[in-house]
C-alpha positions in Angstrom: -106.9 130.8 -125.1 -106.0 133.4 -127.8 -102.0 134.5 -127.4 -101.7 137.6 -129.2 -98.0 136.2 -128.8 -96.7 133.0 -128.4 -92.8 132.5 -128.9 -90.4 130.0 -127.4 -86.5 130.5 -127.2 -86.0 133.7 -128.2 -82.2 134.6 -128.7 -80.8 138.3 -129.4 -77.0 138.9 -129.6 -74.7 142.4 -130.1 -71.7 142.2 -131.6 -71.0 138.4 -130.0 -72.9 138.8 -126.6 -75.8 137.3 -126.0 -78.4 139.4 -124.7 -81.3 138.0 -124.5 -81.1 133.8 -123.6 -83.9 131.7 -124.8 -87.1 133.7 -123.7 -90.6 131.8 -123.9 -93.7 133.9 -123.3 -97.4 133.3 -123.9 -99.3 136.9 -124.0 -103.0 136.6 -124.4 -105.2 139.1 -126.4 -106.3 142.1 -124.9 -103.6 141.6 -121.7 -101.4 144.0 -120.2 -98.1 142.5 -119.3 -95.3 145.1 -117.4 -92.0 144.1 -118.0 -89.3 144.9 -115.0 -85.4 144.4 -114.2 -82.4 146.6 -113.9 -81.1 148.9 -116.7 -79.2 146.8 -119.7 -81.4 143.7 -118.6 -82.7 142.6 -122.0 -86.2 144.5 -121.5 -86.4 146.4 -124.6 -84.9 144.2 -126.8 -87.0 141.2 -125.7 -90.0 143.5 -126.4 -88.6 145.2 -129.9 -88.3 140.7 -131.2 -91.5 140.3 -129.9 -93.2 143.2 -132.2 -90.7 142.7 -135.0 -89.0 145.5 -134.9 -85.4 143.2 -134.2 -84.9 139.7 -135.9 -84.1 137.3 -133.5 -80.9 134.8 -133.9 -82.9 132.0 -132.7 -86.1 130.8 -132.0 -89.7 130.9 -133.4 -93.3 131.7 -132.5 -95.7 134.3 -133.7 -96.9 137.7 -132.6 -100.7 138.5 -133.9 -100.8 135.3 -135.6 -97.4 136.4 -138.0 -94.6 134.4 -137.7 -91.6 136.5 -136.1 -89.1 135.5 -137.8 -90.4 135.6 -141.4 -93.4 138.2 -141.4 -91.7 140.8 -139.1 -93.4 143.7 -141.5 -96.5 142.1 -140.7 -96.0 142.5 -137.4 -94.6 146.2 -137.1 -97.7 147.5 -139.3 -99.6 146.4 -136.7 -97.7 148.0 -133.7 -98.0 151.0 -131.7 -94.5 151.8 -130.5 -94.1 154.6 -128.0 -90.4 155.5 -126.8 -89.1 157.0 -123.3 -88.4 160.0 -125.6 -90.8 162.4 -126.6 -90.1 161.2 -130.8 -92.4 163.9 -132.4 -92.5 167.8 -133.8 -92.1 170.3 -131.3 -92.8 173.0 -133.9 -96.2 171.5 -134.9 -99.3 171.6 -133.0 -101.0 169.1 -131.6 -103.1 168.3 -134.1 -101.0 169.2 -136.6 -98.6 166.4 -135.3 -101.6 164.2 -135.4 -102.8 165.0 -139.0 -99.2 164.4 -139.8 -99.0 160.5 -138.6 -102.3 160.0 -140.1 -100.8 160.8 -143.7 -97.8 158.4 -143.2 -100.1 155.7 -142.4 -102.3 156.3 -144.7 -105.3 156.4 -142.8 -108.9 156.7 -144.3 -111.4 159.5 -143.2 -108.2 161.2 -141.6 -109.8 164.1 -140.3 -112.5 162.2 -138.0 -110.1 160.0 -136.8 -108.0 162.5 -135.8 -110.8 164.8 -134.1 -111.7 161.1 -132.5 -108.1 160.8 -131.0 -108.2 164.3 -129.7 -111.5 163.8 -128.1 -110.5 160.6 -126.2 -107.4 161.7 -125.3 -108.5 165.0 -123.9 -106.2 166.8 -126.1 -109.4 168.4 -128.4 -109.0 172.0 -126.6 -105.4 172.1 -126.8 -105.4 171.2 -131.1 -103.7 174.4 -132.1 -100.9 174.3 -128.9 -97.2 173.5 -130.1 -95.9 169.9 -128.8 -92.8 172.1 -128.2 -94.8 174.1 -125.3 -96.5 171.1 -123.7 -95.9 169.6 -120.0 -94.4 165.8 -119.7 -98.2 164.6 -119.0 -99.6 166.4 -121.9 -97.1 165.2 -124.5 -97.5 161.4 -123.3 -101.1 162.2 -123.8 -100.2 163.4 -127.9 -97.7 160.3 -128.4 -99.8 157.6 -127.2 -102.8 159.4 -128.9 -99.8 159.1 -132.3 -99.9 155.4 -131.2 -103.2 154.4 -131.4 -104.4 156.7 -134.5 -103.5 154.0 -136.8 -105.4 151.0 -134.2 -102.9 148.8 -134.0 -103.3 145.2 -132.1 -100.3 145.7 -130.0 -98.7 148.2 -128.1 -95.3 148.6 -127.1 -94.6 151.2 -124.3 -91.0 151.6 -123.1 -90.8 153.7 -119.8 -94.0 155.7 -120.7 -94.6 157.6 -117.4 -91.1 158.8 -117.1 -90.7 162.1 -115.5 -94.9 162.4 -115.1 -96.5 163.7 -112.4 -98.9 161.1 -110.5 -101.9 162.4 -112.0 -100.9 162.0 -115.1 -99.6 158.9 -114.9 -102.9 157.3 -112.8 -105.1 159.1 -116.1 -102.3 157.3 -118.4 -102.9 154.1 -117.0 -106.8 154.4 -117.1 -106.4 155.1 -120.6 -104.2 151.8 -121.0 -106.7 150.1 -119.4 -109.6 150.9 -121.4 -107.7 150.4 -124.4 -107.1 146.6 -123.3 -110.8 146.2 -122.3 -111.1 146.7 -126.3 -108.9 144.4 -127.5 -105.5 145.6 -127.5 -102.6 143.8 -126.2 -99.6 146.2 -123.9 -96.1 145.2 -123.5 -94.7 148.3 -120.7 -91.5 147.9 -119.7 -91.1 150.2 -116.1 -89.8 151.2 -113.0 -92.6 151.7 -111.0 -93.9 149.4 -108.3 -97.4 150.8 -108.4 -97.3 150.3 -112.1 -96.4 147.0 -112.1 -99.3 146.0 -110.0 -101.8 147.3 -112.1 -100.5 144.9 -115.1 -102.1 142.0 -115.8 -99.1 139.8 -115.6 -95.3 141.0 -115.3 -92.6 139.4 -116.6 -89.1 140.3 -114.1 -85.8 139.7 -117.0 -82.2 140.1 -115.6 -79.1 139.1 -117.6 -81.2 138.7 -120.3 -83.6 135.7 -118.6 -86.4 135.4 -117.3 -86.4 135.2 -113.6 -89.8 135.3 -112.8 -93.6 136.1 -114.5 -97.0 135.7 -113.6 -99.6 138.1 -111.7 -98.3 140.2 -108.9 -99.6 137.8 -106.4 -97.7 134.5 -107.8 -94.7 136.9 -108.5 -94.7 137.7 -104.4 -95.1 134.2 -103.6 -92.7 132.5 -105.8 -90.2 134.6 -104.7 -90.8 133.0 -101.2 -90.5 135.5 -98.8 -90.9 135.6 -94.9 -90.9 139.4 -94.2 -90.4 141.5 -91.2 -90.9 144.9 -89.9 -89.0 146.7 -87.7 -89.3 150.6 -86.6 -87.5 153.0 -83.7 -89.7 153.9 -81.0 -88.5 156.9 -81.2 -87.1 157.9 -84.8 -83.4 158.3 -85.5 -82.5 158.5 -89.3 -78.8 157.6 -87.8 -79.5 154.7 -85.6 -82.0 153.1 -88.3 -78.9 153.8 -91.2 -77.0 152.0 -88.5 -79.5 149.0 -88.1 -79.6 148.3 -91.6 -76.2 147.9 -91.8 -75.6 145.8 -89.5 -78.7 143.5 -90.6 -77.5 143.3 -94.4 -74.5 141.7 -93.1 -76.4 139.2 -90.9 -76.4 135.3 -92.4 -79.8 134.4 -92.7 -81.0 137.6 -93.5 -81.7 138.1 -97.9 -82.6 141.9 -98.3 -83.2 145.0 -96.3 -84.9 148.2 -97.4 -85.9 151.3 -96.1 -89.4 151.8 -96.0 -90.7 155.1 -94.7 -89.5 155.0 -91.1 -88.5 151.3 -90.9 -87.3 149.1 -92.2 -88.2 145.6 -94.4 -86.2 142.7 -93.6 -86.6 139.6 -95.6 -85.2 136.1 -96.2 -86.1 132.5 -98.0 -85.8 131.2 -95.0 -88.7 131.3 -92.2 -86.7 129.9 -89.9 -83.0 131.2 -90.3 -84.8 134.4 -90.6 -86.4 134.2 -87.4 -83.4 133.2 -85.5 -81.0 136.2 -87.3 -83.1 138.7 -85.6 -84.0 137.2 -82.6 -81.3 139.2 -80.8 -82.7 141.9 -82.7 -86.4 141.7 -80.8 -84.5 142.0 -77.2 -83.9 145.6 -78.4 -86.3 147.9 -76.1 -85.8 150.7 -78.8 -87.3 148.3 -81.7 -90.3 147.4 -82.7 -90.6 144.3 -84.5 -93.9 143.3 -86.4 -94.5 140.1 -89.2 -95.1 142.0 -92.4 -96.5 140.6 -95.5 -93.8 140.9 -98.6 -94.5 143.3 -101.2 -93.6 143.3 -105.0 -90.8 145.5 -104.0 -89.7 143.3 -101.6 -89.6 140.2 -104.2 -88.2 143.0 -107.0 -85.2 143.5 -104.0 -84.8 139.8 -104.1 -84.7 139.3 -107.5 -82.0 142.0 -107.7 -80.2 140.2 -105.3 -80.0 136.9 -106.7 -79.2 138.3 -110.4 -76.0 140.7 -108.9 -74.8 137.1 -106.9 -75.3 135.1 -110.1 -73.5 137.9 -112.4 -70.5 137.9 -109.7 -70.2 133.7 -109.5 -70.1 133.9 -113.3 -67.2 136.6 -113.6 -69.7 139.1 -115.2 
């Protein structure tokens, strides 16, 4: 299999902390992989090593066939990077903005690949509008558009879809996709559920490791969930509040979530978890049904087990 990358013990530190702990990763060509975890968990720096834009402290590997730790320039010139943060002009026009990026890089027959970006993006009747004027979904359109002017192997995406409307986001991702079906590798770190499952692979970092990676489906079962369901016959947003106190504070039961008028209640367990609710099921206002766990539910898990890990180790 081609790797677009292919690193092994990756190691970042900040001013004596270790941030990132030994991260190996395999990413072929032309994959999307969706990076999740909790705020401060390592994400973006793990992806900034991988594309060379930090140095690691340790480690080795390559990205696009360039070794990270010596031919990080390599690397970068042939990286899309876009941020959580709109990064362009507000005062220039779309394509202005466009024609703009296509000077820094120093791109041949600028004007028809500019038009070309326009086109595919959609953004070809807006040209002449101000980036300062534009809509969240319309200026993620212009910066991934910024992106991909220069075609670049690999793209990084941190939190793209931020603040976009569903729409937008779906007509993001179809773009993603189409860009992958040509070649070109995606590193996305997000929030989203739904995004996540539409990754090829996703890769769930806390504390700065790797918890868990693979598709959606070996995600879900690695994480080795029996899950139930359990609704009021006749909804109370009180009594189900109520409920899911009580339940988080039952042994044998891992995680509880609301999910619309229920409730999903989960452990590692089968059996532990069958007998915690038991009493539960003798309740004529409930309504108990075998549920099969979601990526939320693992993602609830995973958040779980990285807060009880951070608290044994005095973090």
């Amino acid at each position: 299999m081609n790797f677009a990358i292919d690193v092994k013990g990756l190691r970042k530190s900040f001013n004596g902390k270790i941030v990132v702990h030994d991260i190996d990763l395999n990413v072929p060509q032309g994959q999307i992989y969706g990076f999740l975890g909790p705020n401060g968990s390592g994400k973006t720096t793990t992806m900034r090593m991988l594309c060379g834009l930090l140095h690691p402290d340790a480690g080795h590997g390559t990205c696009l066939g360039h070794d990270v730790l010596r031919e990080a320039e390599a690397i970068k010139r042939q990286v899309g990077y876009m941020t959580q943060r709109f990064s362009l002009y507000e005062d220039l026009s779309i394509q202005e903005n466009l024609d703009f990026v296509a000077r820094v890089h120093g791109i041949p027959k600028r004007r028809a690949r500019v038009a070309q970006a326009l086109e595919r993006l959609g953004l070809a009747h807006r040209r002449k509008q101000l980036a300062g004027a534009l809509s969240g979904g319309w200026k993620q359109r212009l910066a991934l558009a910024a992106c991909i002017l220069p075609q670049p192997k690999l793209l990084l995406l941190d939190e793209p879809t931020a603040g976009v409307d569903p729409k937008a986001r779906r007509e993001f991702w179809d773009q993603i996709h189409e860009l992958a079906h040509e070649g070109m590798t995606v590193l996305v770190s997000t929030h989203y559920m739904d995004e996540a499952e539409r990754c090829h692979a996703i890769i769930y970092i806390a504390q700065g490791r790797i918890l868990a990676q693979g598709s959606v489906a070996q995600v879900i079962a690695a994480a080795g969930l029996s899950t139930w369901q359990v609704t009021l016959r006749n909804y109370d947003g009180a009594k189900l509040a109520a409920l899911s106190h009580h339940l988080d504070e039952t042994p044998g039961i891992d995680s509880v979530a609301a999910f619309g008028t229920g409730l999903h209640v989960g452990g590692r367990d089968k059996d532990k978890l069958a007998a915690a609710i038991e009493p539960w099921r003798a309740e004529p206002e409930l309504i108990w049904s075998p549920a099969n766990p979601t990526l939320e539910d693992a993602f609830i898990q995973l958040v779980g087990e990285a807060r009880e890990h951070q608290t044994e180790n005095g973090q």
